[in-house]
MDTraj code that builds the backbone (N, CA, C; nanometers):
import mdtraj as md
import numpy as np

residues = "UNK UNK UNK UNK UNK UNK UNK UNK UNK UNK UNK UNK UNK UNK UNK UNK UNK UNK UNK UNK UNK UNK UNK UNK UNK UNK UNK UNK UNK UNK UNK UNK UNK UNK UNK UNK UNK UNK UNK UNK UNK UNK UNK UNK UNK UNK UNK UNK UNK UNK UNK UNK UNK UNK UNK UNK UNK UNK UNK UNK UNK UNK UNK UNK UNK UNK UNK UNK UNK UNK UNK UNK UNK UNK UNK UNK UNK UNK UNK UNK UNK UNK UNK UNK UNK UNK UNK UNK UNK UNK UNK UNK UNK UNK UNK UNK UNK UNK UNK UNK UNK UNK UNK UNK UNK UNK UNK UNK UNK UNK UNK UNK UNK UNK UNK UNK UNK UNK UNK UNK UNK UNK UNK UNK UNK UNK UNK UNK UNK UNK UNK UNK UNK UNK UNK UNK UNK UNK UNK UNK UNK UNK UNK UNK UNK UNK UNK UNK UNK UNK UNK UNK UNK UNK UNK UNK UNK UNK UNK UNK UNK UNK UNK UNK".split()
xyz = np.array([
    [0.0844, -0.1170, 0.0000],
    [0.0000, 0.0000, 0.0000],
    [0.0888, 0.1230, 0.0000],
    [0.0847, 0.2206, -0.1098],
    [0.1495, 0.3248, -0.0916],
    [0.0526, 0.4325, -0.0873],
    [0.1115, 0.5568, 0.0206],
    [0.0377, 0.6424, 0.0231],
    [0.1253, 0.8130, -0.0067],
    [0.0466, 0.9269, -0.1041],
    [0.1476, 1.0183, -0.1288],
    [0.0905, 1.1486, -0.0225],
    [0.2059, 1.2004, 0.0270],
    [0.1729, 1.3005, 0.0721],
    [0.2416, 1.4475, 0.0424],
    [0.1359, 1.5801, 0.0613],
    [0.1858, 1.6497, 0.0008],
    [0.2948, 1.7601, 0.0773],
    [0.3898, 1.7882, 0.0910],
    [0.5043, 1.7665, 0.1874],
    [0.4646, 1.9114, 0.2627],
    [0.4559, 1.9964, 0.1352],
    [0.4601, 2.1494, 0.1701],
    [0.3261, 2.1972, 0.2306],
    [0.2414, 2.1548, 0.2799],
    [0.1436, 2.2071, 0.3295],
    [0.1445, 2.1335, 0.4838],
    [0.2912, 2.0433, 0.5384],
    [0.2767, 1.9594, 0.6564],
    [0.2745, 2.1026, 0.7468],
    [0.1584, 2.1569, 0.8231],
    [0.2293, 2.2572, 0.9355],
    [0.0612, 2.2546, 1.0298],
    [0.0939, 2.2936, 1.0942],
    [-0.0038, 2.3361, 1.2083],
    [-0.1304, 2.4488, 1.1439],
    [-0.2448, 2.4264, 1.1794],
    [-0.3608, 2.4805, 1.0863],
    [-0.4071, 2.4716, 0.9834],
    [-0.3190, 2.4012, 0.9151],
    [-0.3048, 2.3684, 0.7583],
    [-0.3670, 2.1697, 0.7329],
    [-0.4695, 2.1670, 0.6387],
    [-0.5298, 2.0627, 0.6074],
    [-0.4902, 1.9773, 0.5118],
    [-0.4515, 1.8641, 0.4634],
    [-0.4033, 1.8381, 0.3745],
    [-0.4348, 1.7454, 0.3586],
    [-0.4415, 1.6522, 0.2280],
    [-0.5313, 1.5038, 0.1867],
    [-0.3884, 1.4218, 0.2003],
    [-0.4061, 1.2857, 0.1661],
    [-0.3119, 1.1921, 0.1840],
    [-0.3949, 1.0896, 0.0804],
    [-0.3009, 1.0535, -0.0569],
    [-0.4022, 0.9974, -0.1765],
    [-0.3252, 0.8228, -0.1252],
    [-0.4073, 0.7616, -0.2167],
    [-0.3720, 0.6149, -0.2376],
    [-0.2783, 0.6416, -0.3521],
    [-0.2245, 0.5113, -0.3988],
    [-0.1631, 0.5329, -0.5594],
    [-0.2307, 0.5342, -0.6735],
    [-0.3282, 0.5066, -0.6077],
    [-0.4466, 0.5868, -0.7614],
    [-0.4973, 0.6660, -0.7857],
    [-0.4376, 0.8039, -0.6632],
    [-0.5069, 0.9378, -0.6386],
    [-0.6273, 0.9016, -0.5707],
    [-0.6553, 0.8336, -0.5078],
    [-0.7960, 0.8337, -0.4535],
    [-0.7991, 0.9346, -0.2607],
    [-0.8383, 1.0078, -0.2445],
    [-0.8129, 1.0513, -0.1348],
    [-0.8531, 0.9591, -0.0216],
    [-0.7690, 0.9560, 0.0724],
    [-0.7902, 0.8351, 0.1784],
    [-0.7851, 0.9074, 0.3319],
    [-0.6743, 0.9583, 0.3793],
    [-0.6419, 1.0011, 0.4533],
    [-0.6815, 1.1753, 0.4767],
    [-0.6966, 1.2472, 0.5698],
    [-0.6994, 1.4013, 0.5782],
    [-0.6224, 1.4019, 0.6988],
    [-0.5034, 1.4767, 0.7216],
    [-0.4829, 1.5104, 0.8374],
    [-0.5086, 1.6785, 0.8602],
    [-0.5698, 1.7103, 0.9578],
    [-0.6514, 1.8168, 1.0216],
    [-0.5596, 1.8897, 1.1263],
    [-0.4461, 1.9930, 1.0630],
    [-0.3700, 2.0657, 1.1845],
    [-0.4598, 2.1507, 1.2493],
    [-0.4706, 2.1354, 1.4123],
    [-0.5746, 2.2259, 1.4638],
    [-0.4772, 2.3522, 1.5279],
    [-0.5128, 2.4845, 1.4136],
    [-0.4924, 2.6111, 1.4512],
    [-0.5439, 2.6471, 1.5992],
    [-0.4088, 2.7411, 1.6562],
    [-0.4797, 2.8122, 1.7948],
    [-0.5061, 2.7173, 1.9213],
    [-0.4050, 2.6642, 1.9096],
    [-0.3676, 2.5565, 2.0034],
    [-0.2721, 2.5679, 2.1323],
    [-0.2584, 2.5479, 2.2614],
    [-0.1437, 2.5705, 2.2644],
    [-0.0309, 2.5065, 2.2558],
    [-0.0650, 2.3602, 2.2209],
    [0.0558, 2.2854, 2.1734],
    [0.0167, 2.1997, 2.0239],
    [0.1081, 2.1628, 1.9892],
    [0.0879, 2.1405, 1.7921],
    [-0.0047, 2.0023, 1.8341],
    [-0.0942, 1.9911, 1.7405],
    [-0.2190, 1.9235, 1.7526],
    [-0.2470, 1.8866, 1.6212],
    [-0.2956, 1.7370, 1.5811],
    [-0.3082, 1.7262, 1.4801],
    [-0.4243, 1.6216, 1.4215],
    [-0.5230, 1.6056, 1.3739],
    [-0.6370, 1.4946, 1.3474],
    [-0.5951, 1.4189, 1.2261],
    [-0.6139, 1.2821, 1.2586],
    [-0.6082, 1.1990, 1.1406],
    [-0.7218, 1.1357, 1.0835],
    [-0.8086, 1.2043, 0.9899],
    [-0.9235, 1.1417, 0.9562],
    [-0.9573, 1.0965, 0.8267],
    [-1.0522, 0.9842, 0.8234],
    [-1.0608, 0.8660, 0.7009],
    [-1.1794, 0.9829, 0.5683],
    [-1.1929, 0.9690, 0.4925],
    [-1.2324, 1.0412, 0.4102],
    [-1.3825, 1.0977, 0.3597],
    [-1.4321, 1.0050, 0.4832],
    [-1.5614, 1.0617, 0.5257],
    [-1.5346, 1.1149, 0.6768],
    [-1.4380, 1.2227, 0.7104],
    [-1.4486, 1.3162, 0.8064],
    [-1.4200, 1.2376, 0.9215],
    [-1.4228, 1.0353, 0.9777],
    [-1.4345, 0.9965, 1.1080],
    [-1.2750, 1.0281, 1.1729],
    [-1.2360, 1.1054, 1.2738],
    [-1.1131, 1.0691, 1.3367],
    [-1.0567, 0.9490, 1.3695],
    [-0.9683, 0.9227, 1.3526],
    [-0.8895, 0.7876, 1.3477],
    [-0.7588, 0.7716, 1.4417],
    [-0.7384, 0.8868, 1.4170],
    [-0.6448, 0.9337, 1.5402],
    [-0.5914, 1.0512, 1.5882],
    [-0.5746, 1.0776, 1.7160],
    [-0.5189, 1.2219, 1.7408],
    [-0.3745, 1.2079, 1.7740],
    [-0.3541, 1.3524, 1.6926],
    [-0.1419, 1.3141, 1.7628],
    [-0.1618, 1.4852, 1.8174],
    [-0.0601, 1.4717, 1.9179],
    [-0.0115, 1.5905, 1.9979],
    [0.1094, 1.5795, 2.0494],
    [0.1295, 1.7459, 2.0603],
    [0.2992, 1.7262, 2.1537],
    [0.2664, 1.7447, 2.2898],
    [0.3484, 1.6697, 2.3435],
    [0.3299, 1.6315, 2.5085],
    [0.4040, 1.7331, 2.5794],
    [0.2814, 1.8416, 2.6809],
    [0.3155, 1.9570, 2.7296],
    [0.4581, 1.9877, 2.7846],
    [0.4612, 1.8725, 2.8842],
    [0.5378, 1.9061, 2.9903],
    [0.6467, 1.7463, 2.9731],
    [0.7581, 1.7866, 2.8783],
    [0.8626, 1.6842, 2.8795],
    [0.9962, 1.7272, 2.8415],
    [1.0829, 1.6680, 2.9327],
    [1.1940, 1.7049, 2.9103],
    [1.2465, 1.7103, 2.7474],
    [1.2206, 1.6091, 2.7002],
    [1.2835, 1.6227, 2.5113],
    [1.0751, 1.6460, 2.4884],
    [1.1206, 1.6801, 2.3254],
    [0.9825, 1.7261, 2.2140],
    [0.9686, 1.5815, 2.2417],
    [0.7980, 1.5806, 2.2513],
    [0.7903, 1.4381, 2.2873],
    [0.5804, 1.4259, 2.1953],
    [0.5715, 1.3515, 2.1051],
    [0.4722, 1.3559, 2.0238],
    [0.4123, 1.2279, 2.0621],
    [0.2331, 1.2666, 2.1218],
    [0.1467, 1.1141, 2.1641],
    [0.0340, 1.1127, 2.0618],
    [0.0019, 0.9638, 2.0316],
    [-0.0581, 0.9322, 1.9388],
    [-0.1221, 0.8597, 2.0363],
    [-0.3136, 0.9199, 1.9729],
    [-0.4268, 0.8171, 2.0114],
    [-0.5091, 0.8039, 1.9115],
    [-0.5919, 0.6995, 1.9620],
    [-0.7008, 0.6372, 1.9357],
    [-0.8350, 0.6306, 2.0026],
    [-0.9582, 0.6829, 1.9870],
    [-1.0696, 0.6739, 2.0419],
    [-1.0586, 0.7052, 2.2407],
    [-0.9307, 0.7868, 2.2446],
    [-0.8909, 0.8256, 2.3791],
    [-0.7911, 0.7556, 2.4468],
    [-0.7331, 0.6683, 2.3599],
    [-0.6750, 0.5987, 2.4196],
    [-0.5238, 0.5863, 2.3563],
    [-0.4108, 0.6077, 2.4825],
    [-0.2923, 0.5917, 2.4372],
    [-0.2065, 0.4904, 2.3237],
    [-0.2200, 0.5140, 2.2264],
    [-0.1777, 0.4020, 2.1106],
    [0.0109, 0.4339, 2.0702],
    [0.0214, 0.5439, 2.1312],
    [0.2331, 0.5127, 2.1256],
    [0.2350, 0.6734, 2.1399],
    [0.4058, 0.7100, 2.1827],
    [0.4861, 0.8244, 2.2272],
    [0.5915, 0.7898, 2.1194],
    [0.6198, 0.8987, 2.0921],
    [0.7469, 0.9224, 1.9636],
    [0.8706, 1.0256, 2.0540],
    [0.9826, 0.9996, 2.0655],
    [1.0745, 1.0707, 2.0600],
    [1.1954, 1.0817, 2.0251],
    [1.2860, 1.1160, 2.0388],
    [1.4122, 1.1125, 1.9368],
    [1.4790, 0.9895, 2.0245],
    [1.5728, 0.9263, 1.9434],
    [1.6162, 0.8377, 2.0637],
    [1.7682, 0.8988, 2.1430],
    [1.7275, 0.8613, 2.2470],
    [1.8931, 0.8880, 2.3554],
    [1.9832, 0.8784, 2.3263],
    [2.1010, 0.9061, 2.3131],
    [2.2795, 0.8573, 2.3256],
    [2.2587, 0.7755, 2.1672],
    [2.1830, 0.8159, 2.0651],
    [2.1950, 0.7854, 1.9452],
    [2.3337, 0.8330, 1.9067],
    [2.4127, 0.8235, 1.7875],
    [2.4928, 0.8832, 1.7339],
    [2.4191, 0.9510, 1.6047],
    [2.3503, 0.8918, 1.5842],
    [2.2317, 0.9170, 1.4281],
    [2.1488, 1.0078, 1.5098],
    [2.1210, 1.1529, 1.4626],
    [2.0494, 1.2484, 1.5028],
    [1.8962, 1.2094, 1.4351],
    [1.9019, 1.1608, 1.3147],
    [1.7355, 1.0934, 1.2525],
    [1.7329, 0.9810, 1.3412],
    [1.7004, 0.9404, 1.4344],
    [1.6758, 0.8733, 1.4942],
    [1.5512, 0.8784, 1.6452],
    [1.4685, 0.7932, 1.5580],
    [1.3147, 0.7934, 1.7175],
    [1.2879, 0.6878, 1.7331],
    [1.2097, 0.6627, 1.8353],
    [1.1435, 0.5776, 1.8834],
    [1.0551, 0.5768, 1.9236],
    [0.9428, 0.4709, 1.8754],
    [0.7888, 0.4671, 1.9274],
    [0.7508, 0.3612, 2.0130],
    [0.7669, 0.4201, 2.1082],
    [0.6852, 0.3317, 2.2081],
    [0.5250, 0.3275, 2.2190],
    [0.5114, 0.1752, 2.1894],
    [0.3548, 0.1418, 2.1742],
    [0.2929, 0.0993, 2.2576],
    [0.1761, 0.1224, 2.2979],
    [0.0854, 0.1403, 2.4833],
    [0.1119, -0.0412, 2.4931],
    [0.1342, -0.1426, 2.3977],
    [0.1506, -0.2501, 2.4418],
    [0.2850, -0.3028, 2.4872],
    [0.3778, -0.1844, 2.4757],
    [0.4936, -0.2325, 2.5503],
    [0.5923, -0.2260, 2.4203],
    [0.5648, -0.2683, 2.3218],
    [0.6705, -0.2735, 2.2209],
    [0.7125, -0.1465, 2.1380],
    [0.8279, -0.1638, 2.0330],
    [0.8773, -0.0337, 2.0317],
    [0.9493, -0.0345, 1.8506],
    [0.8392, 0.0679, 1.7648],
    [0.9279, 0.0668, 1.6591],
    [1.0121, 0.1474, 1.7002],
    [1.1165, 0.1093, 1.5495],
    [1.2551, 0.2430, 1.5234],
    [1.2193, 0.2894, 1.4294],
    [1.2170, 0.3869, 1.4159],
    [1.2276, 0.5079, 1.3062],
    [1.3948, 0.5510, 1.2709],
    [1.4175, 0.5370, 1.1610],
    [1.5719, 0.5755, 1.1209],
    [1.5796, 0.6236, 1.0047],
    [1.6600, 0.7031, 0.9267],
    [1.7096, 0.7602, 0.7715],
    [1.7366, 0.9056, 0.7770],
    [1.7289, 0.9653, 0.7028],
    [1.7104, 1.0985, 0.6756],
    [1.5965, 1.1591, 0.6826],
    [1.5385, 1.2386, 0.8098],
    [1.3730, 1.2158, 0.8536],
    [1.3392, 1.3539, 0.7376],
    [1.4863, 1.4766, 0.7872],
    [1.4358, 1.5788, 0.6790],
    [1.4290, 1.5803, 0.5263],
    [1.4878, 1.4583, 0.4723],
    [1.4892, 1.4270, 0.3407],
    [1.3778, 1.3550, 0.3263],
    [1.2825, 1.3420, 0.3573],
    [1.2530, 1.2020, 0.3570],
    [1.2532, 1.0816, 0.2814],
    [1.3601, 1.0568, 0.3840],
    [1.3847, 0.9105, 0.3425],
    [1.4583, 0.8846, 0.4261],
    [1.3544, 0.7585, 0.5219],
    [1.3110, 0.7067, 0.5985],
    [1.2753, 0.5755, 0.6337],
    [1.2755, 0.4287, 0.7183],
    [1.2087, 0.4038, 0.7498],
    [1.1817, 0.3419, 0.8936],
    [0.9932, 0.2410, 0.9085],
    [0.9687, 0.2602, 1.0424],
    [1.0016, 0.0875, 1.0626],
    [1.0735, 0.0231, 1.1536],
    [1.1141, -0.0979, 1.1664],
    [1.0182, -0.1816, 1.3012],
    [0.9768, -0.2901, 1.2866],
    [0.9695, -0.3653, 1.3967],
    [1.0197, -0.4685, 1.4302],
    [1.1807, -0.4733, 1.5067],
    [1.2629, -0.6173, 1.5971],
    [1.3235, -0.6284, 1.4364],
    [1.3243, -0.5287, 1.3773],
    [1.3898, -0.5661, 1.2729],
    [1.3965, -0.5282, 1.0874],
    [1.2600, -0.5643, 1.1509],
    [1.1664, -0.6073, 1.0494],
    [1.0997, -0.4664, 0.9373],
    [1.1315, -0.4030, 0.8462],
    [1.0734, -0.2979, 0.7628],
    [0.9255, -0.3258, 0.7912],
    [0.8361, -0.2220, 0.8630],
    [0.7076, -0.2205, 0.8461],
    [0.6581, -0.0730, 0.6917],
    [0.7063, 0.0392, 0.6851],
    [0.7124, 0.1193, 0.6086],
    [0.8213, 0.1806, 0.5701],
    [0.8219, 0.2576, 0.3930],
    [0.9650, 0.3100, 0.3857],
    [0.8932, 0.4272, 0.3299],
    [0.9520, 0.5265, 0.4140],
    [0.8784, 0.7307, 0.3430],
    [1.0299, 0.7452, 0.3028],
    [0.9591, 0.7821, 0.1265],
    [1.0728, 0.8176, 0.0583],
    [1.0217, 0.9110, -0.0379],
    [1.1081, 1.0140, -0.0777],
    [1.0790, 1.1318, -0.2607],
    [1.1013, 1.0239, -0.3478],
    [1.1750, 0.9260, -0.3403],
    [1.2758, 0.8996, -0.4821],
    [1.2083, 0.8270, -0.5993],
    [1.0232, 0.7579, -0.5539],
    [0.9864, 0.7015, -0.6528],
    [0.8740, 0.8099, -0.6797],
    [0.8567, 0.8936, -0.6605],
    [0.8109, 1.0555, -0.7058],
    [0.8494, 1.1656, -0.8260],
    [0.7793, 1.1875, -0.8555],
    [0.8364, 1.3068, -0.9644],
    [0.7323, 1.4043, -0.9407],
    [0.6794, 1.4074, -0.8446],
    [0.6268, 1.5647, -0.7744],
    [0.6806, 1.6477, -0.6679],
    [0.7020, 1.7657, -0.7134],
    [0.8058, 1.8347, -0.5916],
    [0.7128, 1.8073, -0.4979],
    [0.7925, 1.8292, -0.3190],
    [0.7112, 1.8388, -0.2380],
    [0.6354, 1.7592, -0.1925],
    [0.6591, 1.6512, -0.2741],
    [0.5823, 1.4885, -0.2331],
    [0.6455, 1.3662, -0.1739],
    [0.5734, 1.3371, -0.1040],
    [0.6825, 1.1975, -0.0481],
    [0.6010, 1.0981, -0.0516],
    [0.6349, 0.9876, -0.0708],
    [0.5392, 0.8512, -0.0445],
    [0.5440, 0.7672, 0.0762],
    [0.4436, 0.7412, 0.1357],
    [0.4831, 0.6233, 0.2221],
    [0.4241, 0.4630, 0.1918],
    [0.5097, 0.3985, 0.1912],
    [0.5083, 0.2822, 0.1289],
    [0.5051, 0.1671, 0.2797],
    [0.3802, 0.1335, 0.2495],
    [0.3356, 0.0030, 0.3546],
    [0.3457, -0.1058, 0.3374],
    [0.4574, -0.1831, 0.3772],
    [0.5238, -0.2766, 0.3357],
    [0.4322, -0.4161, 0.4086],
    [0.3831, -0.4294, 0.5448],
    [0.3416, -0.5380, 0.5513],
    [0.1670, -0.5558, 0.5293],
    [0.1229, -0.6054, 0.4843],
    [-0.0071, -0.5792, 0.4541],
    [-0.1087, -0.6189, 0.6206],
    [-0.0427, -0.6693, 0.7228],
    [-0.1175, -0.6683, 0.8441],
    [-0.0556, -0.5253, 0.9051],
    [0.0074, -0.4490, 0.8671],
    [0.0271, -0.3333, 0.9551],
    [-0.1213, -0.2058, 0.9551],
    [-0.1002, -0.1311, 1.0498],
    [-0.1787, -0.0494, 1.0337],
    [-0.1243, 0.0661, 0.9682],
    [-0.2269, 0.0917, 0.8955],
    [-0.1099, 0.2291, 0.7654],
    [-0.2102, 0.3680, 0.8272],
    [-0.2786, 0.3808, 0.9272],
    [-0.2943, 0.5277, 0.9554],
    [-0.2267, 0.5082, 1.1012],
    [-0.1839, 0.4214, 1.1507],
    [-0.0688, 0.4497, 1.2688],
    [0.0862, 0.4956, 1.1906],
    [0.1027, 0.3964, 1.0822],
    [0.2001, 0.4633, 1.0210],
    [0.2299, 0.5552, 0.9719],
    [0.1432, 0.6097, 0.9324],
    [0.1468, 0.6989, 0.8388],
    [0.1146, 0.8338, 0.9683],
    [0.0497, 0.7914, 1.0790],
    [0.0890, 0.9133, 1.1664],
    [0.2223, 0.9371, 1.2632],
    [0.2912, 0.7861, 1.2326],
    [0.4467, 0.8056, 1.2917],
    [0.5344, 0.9035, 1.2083],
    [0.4995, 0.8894, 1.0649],
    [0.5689, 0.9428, 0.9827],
    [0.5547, 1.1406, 1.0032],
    [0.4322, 1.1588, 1.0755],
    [0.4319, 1.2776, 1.0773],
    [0.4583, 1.3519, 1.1819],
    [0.4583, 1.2420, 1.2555],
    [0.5086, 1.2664, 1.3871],
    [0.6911, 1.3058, 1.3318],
    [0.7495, 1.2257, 1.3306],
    [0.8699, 1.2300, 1.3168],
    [0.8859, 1.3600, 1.2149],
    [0.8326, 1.3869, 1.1142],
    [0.8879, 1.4930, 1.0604],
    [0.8757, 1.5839, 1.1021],
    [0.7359, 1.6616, 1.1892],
    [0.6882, 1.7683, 1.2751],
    [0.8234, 1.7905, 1.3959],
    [0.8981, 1.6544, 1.4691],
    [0.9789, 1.6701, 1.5490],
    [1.1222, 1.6959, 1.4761],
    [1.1359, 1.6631, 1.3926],
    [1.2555, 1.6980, 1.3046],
    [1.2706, 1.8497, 1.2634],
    [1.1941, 1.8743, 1.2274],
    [1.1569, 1.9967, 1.1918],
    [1.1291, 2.1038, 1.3130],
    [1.0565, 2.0602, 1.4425],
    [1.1101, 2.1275, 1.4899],
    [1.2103, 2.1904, 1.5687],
    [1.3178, 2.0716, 1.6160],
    [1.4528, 2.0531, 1.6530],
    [1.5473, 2.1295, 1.5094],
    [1.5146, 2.1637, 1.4317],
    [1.5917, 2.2033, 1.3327],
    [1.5435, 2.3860, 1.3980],
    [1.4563, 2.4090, 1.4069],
    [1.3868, 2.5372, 1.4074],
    [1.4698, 2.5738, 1.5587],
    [1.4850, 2.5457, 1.6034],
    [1.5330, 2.5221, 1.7557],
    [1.6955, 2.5893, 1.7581],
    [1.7443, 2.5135, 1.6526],
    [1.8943, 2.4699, 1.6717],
    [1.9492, 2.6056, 1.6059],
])
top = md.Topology()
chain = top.add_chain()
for i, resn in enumerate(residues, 1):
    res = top.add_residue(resn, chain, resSeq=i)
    for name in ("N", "CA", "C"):
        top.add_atom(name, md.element.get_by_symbol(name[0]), res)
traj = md.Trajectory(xyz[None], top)
């Protein structure tokens, strides 16, 4: 399952579709303006929320939580004593933990489990500026958790760059 997204409109207040590879719109993520911390809706294409991501008020590192129907579904943050600055980790409310690794501001990227490639966000099979794909490699994964790690991680990349 690949999904394209459109790179330049990723920001806070700003709405943006997320197509299949047949252009079919699938995804909307919903930046909610006038917030006081970056806030973001992930909804299926008849408007239902699917998931909420936010940055977590009060944490020592930028620290981005992803739910579901209220309920804690994983925490994203950069990882510790990395040597690789693209480097996060998602810890999932069941205990387990993808890696996120590559070039998060290039994107190109991907999200691993124990090993294992679950998605790869990349430009390179693109020929639209400003576009990136994310490519869902196992067909039991969930591709709007993925696809909200992926935005997670770039929102934190981006803003550690803004920072620095």
């Amino acid at each position: 399952m690949r999904f394209l997204v459109r790179d330049r409109l990723l920001g806070i207040g700003e709405d943006y579709w997320i197509e299949d590879e047949h252009g079919r719109k699938v995804f909307l993520v919903d930046g909610k303006a006038m917030r006081l911390r970056d806030t973001f809706e992930l909804k299926d294409a008849g408007g239902r929320v699917l998931i909420d991501i936010h940055r977590k008020m009060f944490a020592l590192r930028d620290t981005m939580v992803i739910e579901r129907d209220g309920e804690g579904l994983a925490t994203i943050r950069r990882k510790r004593l990395s040597l690789l600055r693209n480097h996060y980790r998602v810890a999932l409310a069941g205990g387990s933990e993808l890696d996120v690794s590559g070039r998060i501001l290039d994107r190109e990227f991907v999200v691993e489990y124990d090993g294992e490639v679950l998605a790869v966000i990349s430009r390179r099979w693109l020929h639209l500026r400003e576009t990136y794909g994310v490519d869902v490699v196992r067909e039991d994964a969930d591709p709007a958790l993925l696809i909200a790690v992926a935005v997670c991680v770039i929102h934190l990349a981006e803003k550690e760059r803004e920072d620095d």
